[in-house]
N, C-alpha and C positions, 0 to 999 in steps of 0.2 A: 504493500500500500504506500510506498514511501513515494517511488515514483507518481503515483497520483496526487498526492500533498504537493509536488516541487510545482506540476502544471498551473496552467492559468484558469483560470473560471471558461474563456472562452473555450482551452480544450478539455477541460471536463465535460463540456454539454453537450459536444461535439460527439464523445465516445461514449455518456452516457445512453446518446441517442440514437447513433449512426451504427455501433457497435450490434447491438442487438437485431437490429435488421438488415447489417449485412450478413450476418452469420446466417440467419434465417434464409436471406435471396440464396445464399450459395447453396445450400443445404439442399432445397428444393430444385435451383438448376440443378446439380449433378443427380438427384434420381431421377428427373427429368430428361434429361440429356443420354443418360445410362440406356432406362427406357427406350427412349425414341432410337436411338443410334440400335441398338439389340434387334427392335423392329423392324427396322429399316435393310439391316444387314440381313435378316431371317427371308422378307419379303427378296430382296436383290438375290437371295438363292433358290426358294421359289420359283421365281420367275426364271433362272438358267434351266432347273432341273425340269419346269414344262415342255420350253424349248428342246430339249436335246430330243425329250420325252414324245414329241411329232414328229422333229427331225428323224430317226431312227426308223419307223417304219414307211413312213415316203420315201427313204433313201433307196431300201432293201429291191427293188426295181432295176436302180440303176446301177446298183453294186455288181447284182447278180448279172446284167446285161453288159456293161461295161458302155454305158450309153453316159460318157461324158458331156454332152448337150444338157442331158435329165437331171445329173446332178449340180453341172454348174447353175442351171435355172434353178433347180430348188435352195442352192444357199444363196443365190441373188436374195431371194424371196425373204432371208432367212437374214438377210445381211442389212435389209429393207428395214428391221425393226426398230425399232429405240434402243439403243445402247448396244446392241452387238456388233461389234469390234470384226471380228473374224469367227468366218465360217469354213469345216473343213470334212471331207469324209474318208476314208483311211479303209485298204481291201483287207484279208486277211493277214497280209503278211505285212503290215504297217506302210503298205508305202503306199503317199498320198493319191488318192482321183482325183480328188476336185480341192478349190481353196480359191474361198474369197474374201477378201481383204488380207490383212496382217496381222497372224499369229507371233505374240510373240513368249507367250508361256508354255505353248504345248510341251507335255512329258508322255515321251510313248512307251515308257515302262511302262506309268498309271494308267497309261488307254489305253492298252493290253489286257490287262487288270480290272478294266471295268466293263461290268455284263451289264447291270440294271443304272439306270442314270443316277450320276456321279459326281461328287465335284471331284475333281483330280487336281487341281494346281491355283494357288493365286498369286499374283504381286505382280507390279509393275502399273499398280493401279485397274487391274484385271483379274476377274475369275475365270476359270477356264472349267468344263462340261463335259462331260463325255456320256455317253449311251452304244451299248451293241448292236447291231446290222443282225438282226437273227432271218433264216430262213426256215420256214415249215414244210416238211417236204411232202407234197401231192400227191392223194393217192388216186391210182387209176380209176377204182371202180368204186365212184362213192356209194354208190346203193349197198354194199357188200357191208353188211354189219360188222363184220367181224375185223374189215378193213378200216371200218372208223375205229375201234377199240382199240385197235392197234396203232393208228396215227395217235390219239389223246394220248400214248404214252412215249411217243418219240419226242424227245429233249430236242430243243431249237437250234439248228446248226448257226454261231457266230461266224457272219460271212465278213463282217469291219465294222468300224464302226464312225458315229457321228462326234465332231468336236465345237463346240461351239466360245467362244472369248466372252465374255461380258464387261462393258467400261461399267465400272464402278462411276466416272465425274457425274453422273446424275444424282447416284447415293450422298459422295461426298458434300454434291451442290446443296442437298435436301440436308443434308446436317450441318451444314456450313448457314443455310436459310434457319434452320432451328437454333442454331447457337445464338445467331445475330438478335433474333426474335427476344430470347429468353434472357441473352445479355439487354436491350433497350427497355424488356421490361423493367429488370435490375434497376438498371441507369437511372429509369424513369422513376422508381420509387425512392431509389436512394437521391435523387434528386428532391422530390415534395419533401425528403425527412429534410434534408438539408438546410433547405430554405426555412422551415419549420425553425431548426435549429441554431443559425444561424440570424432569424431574430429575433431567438429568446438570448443570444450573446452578441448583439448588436451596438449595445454600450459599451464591452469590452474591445469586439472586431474591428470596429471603425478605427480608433487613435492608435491601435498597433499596425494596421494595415497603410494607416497612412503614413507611421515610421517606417513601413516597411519600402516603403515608393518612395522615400526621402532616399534611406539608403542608395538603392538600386538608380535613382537619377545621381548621386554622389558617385559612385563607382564608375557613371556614364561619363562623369566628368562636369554636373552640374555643381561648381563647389556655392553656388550662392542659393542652397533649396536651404530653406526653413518650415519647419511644421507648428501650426497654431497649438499653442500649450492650453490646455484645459477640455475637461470631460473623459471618463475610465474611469475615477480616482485618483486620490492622491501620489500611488506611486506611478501612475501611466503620465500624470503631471510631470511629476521629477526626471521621469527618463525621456518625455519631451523637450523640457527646459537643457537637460544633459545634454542629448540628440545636438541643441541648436548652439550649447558652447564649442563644442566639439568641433560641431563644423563649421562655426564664425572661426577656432582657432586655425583648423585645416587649408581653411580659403588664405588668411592672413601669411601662411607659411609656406603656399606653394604661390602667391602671387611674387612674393616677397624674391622666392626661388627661381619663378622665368626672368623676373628682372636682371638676377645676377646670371642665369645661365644668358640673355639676350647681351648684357654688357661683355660677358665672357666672350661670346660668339660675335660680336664686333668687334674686339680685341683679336682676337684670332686671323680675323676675315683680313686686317688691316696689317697684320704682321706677315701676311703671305704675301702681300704686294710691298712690303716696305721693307727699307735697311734698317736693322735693330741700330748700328750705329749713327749714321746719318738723319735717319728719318725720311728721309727719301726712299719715291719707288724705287724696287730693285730690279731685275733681271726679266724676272717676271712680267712683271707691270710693263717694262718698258717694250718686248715683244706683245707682247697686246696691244698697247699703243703704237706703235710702229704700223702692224699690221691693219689698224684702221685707220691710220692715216695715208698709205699706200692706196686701200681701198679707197679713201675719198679723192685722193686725186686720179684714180680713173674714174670714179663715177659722177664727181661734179666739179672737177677741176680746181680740185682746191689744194695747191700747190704748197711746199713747205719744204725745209730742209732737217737732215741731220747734223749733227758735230758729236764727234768723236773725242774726247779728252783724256787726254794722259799725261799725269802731271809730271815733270820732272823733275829728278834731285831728290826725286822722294825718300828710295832706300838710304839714301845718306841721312835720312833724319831717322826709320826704324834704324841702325846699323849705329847710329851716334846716343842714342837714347831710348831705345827698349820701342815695344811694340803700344807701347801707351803713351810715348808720343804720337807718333803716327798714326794712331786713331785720334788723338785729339785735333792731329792737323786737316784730317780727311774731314772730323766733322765744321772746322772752320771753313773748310772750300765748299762744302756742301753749302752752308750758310751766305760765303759769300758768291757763288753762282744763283742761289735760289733769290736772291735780290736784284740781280742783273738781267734777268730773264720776263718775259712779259708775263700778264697774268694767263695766256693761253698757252706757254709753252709749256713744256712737258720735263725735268730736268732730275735724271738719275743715275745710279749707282749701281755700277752693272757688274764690279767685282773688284780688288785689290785699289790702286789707284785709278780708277779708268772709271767717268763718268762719258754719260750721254744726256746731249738734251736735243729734243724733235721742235722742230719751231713749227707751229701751224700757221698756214694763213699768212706765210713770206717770201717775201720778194726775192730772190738772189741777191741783189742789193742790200738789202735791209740783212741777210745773214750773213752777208758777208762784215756788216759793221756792228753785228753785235757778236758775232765771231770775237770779232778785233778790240772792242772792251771787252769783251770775257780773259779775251789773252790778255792784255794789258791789266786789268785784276787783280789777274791771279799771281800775274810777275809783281805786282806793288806791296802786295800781302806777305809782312813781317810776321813769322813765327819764333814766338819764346817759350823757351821750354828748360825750366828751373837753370834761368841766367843766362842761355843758351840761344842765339838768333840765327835764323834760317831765312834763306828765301828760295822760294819753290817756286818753278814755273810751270810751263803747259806746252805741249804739243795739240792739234788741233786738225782732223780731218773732215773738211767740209764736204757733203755731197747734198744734190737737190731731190727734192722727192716730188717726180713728175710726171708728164707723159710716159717718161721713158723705166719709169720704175714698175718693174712688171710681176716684181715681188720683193717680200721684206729681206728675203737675204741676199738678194741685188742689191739694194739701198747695204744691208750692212755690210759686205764684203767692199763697196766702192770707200764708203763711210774710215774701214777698216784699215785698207790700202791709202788712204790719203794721213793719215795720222801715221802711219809706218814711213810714210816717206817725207812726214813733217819732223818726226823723229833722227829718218838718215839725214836729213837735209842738213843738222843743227841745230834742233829742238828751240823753242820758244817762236815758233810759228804755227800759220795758219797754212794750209794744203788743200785745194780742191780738186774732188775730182767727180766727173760726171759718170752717168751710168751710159757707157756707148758714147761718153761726150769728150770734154777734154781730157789730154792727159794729166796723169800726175807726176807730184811734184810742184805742180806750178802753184808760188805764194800767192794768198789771198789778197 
């Protein structure tokens, strides 16, 4: 009885009520069903053992004559019925004369074996029939008394015999129809108990049911469902009022949590395009940009250039002062490129000393003179590093990004080769070179 104390009022009513008359529905299904199913199966053997029970002396005609026409029309006839499957007749020595349809149970041990009609075999969702082919042997002179005394006690010669299939899918269909019946009766009264049931515990069912759909939209991911506190009693009160702290804290703590995972995931998104040290796009970024700046200048001529920068004298400043000079100096050129540069340009850091900036939307002219301050720049920028003074210049490969740029690694290979040979030339120059255009080497 303990487990019945721990339940709630609503499922005590539930199983005081429900309990007693399911027991009862099932009780009377299964003698019911036992019943019905017993009859049904008695009647489906019946009905084989009349069949065979015709079959067998219609047959004895055509056994005896061998008049294959005779017997295939009699199990046409036979095949005609409701539910038989297959029809067959069998001569003395088992081997078939006639067969209509498809056997597929026959056992001609048991058909051997069977004189008076039989069932011999089932399964496959099939019973299977059997009856003997008898012949009575004629006697010449019937008027002869002594000739008939004599036939009454002549035993019937078994000439074959008849095999007939029975589909059982009509049995099953008819007990399949009785189940459904007997279960909706069920259904149907276990349903009026229910209802019954259900509102004599309607003060109870209602404010847990509605916790219960608070839950289940919370799980969904509704964190801002609340359920109105009052009616159940005092404790269905308390575990509503709980229910609604629970899930004001729940909401507070997962909103709290996409904030920091959204500021995470812009921090991230931002550090794949950017130098941790400069703060500048890196490598990345700048092949992205590259590649749709190529594209715009074939698709609306919006013309632009590259440059190429490679700072010089650098290793003299890692190689004099450790590798944290040299980050300190790349982020000063970062800083002072990213001032020299328009608000439309594009200006990064694409590995060791070696930045890139794409000008959009420039003239040849115009890149070529802010080329020529960017060098100038970067040759005037004093670096100190604990008492320690440097001056660093730049190497510079101009190329334009045009007509003639017919992809991004056209543009940087041109881009690439003109800073190589602003480098061989005697560094602190500018070098342009076109794509299919001028050579290089030639000063800006």
């Amino acid at each position: 009885m303990k487990p019945l104390r721990t339940m709630t009022l609503t499922q005590r009513v539930l199983i005081t009520v429900l309990a007693p008359v399911f027991l009862l529905a099932l009780l009377i299904s299964a003698l019911y069903l036992d019943r019905d199913a017993e009859l049904a199966e008695q009647a489906t053997r019946e009905r084989g053992l009349a069949i065979v029970s015709f079959l067998a002396p219609a047959a004895e005609y055509g056994v005896i004559s061998g008049n294959a026409a005779s017997m295939r029309g009699l199990l046409d006839a036979a095949l005609a019925q409701q539910d038989i499957a297959a029809a067959a007749i069998y001569g003395r020595d088992r081997a078939q004369a006639a067969l209509a349809g498809t056997a597929l149970i026959a056992n001609l041990e048991a058909l051997a074996a069977a004189s008076a009609p039989h069932l011999i075999s089932h399964g496959a969702g099939r019973y299977g029939f059997a009856a003997a082919v008898t012949s009575q042997p004629v006697a010449v002179d019937e008027l002869d008394s002594g000739a008939l005394a004599a036939r009454a006690d002549v035993v019937p010669e078994v000439i074959g015999w008849v095999y007939v299939e029975l589909d059982t899918k009509s049995y099953v269909a008819r007990r399949r129809a009785t189940v459904l019946t007997v279960l909706a009766v069920v259904l149907a009264t276990m349903i009026a108990t229910g209802v019954l049931a259900v509102r004599l515990a309607r003060s109870v069912g209602q404010p847990v049911s509605r916790l219960v759909e608070a839950v289940r939209r919370m799980a969904a991911g509704d964190l801002d469902v609340r359920v109105t506190v009052g009616g159940g009693g005092q404790e269905i009160s308390e575990l509503q009022q709980g229910f609604n702290n629970m899930a004001r804290s729940i909401a507070d703590a997962t909103h709290n949590l996409e904030a920091r995972i959204a500021e995470a995931t812009g921090q991230l998104a931002h550090q794949a395009l950017h130098d941790a040290l400069t703060g500048l796009p890196n490598r990345r970024a700048f092949e992205q940009a590259l590649e749709e700046a190529v594209r715009a200048s074939r698709r609306a001529a919006d013309h632009g250039a590259l440059c190429f920068v490679d700072l010089d004298r650098f290793k003299q400043v890692n190689d004099t002062c450790g590798h944290a000079a040299g980050d300190a100096l790349l982020h000063e050129i970062g800083e002072l490129v990213r001032h020299r540069v328009r608000a439309q340009d594009l200006i990064c850091r694409i590995g060791g000393d070696e930045f890139a900036l794409i000008l959009r939307g420039c003239s040849p002219e115009d890149a070529r003179r802010i080329a020529g301050d960017l060098l100038e720049a970067v040759e005037g920028h004093v670096f100190t590093w604990e008492g320690q003074i440097f001056r660093v210049g730049a190497s510079i490969g101009l190329t334009y990004i045009d007509d003639h740029a017919q992809s991004p690694s056209a543009v940087l290979k041109a881009a690439d080769s003109a800073c190589y040979e602003a480098k061989r030339g005697g560094r602190g120059r500018v070098v342009e070179r076109g794509i299919g255009g001028p050579p290089a080497g030639q000063p800006a």
